[in-house]
C-alpha positions in Angstrom: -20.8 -1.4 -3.6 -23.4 0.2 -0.6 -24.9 -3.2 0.1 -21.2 -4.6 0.6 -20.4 -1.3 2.3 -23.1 -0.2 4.1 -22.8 3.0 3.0 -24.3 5.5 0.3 -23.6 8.4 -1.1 -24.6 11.4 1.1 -28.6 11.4 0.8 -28.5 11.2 -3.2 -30.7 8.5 -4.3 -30.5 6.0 -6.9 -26.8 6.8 -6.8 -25.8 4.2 -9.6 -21.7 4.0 -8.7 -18.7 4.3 -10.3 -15.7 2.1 -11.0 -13.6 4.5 -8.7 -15.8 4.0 -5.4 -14.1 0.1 -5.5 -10.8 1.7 -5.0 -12.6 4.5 -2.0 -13.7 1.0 -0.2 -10.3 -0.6 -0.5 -9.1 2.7 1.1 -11.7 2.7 3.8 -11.3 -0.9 4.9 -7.3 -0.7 5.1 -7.8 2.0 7.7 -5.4 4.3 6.0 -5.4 8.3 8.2 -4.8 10.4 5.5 -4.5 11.1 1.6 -2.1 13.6 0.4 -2.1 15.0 -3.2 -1.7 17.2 -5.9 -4.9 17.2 -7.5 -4.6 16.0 -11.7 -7.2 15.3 -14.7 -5.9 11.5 -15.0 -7.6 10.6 -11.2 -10.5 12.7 -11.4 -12.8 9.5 -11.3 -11.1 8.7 -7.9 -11.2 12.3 -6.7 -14.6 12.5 -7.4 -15.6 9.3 -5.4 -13.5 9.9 -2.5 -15.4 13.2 -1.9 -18.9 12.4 -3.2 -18.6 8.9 -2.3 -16.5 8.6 0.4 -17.7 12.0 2.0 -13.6 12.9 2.5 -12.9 10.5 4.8 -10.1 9.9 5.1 -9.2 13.8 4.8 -7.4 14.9 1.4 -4.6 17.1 2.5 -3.9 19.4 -0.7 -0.2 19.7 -1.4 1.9 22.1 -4.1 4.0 18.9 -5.3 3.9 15.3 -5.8 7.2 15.1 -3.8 5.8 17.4 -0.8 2.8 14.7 -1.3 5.0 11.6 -0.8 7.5 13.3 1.8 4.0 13.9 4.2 3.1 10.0 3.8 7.0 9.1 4.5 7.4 11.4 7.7 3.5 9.8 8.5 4.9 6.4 8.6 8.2 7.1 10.1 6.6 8.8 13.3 3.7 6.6 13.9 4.8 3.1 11.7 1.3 3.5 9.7 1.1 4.2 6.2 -0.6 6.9 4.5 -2.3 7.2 0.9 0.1 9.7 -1.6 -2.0 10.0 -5.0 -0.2 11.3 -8.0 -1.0 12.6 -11.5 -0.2 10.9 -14.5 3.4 10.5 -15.6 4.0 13.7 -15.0 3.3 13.8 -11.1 4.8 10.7 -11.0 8.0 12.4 -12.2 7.9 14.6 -9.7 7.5 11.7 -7.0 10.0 9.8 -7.6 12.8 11.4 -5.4 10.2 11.0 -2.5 9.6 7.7 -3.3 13.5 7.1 -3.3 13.6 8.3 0.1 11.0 6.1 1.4 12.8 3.0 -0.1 15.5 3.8 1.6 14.2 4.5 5.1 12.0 1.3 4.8 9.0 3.3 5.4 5.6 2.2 3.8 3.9 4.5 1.7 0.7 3.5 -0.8 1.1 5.6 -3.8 -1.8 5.9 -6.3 -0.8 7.0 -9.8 -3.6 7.0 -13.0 -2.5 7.2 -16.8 -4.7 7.5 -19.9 -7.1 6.5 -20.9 -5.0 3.7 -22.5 -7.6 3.4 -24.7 -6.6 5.4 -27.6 -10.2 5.8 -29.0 -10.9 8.0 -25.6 -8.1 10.4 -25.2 -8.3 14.0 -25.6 -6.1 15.8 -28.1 -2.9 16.0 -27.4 -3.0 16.2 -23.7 -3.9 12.7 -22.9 -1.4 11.5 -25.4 1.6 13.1 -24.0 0.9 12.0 -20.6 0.2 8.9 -21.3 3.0 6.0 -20.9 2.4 2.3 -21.4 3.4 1.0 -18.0 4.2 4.0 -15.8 5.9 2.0 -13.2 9.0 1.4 -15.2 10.0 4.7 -14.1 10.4 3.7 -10.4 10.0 -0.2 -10.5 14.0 -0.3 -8.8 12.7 1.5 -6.1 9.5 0.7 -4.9 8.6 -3.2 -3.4 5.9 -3.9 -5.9 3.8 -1.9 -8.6 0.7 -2.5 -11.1 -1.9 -1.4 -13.0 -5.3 -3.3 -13.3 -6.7 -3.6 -16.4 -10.2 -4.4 -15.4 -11.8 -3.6 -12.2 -12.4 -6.9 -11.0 -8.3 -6.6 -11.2 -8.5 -4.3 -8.6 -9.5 -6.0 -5.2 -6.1 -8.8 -5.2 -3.7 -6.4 -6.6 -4.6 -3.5 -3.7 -4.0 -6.5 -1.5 -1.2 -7.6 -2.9 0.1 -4.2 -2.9 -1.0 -3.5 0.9 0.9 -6.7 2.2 4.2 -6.1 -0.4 4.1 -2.5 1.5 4.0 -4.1 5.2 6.2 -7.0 5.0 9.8 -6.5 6.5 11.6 -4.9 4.8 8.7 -2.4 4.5 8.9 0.3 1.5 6.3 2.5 -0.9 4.4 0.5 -3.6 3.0 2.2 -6.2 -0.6 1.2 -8.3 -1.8 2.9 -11.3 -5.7 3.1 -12.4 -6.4 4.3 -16.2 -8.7 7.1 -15.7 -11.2 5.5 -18.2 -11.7 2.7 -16.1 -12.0 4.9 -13.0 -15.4 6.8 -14.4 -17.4 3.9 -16.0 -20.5 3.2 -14.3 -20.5 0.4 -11.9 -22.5 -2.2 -13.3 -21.7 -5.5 -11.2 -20.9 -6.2 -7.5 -17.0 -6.8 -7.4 -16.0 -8.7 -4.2 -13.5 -7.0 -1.9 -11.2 -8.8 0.5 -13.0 -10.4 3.4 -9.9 -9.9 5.8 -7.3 -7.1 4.8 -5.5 -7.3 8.5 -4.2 -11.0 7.6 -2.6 -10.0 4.3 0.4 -8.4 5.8 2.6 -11.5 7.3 3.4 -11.3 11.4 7.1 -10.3 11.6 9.8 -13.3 11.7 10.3 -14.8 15.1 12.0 -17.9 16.5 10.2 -21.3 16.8 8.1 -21.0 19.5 9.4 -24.2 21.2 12.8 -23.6 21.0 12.4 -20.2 22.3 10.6 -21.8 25.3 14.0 -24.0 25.6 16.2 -21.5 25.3 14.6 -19.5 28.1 14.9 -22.3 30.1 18.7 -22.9 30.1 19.2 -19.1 30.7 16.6 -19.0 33.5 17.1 -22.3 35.2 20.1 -22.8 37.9 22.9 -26.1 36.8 25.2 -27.4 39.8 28.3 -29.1 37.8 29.1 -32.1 40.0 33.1 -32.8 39.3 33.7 -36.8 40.0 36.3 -37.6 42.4 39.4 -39.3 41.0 39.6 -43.2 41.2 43.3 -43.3 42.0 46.1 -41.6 42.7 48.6 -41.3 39.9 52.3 -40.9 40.7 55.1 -39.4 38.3 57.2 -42.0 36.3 54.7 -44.8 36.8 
């Protein structure tokens, strides 16, 4: 990822790369402010990345709840119309989330939620721990409100469903998505280049406007002055003829 990035990690050499730093560049060329979260086991990989990798930039803002987490990124976007990042722990920060994420669905206010689960390979899980926090598809919890959520199986899955996720997030009616990363996939090595989106600003539609011609038309009849000529009568008509 530092030859597509131009970065690399704060003078470490041979820095090999991780499967999380994808989802740090995604972050980085989206332009989002701000992360807020609670920190959790399940995104470690990520957390990792976006302070070794990503030397903290965008700033993590720690917060004492998933909801306080989401609430920040909703009052973000409602004051300035930008979204922030709100990353989430497992199913169980999730659960706390969801009330925050409500709220944003119904103000219309975009909000990028990360969420991580696993590893959903059962082979890699801790005792007991991993297993109870662990759900199949976490986004069935808040799929009826939220625009759009996934989670990659692969990283090469990663690249078009951020995008897809960034431009479900944008487009009128805006609203929180939410994408989940299985914290196995997260802290494998990197071991191939994985493409990222040559140009994220195009993915979010312009907003709907009138044909541009007929906008041009209608400007004129409003704008333009009309003298109504009345013809003169032809003849004179009398009563009871």
């Amino acid at each position: 990822m530092q030859e597509q990035t131009g970065r690399a990690r704060h003078g470490i050499e041979n820095y090999r790369g991780w499967q999380s730093d994808v989802i740090v560049d995604l972050i980085k060329r989206y332009g989002f402010p701000f992360i807020t979260l609670n920190p959790g086991a399940s995104f470690r990989g990520l957390h990792d990345s976006l302070v070794n990798y990503g030397g903290n930039d965008p700033p993590l803002l720690l917060c004492q709840h998933e909801k306080i987490a989401v609430q920040i990124a909703h009052g973000y976007a409602k004051a300035t119309g930008k979204p922030m990042v709100a990353i989430v722990h497992d199913v169980v920060g999730m659960l706390h989330a969801t009330m925050g994420i409500y709220y944003a669905y119904l103000d219309r206010c975009p909000v990028f939620v990360v969420g991580a689960t696993g590893p959903m390979d059962e082979s890699r899980r801790r005792p007991f721990i991993d297993w109870i926090h662990t759900a199949n598809v976490n986004g069935e919890q808040l799929r009826h409100y939220v625009k759009w959520d996934y989670q990659p199986a692969s990283i090469e899955g990663v690249p078009d469903s951020f995008v897809r996720a960034y431009a479900a997030m944008m487009t009128e009616p805006q609203g929180p998505i939410y994408m989940c990363y299985d914290a196995w996939l997260q802290e494998q090595p990197l071991k191939t280049e994985v493409a990222l989106p040559a140009h994220p600003g195009a993915t979010a539609p312009v907003p709907m406007a009138a044909d541009a011609a007929r906008e041009r038309s209608g400007r004129k009849l409003v704008t333009d002055v009309h003298v109504l000529a009345f013809p003169s009568p032809q003849k004179t008509i009398r009563p009871g003829l």
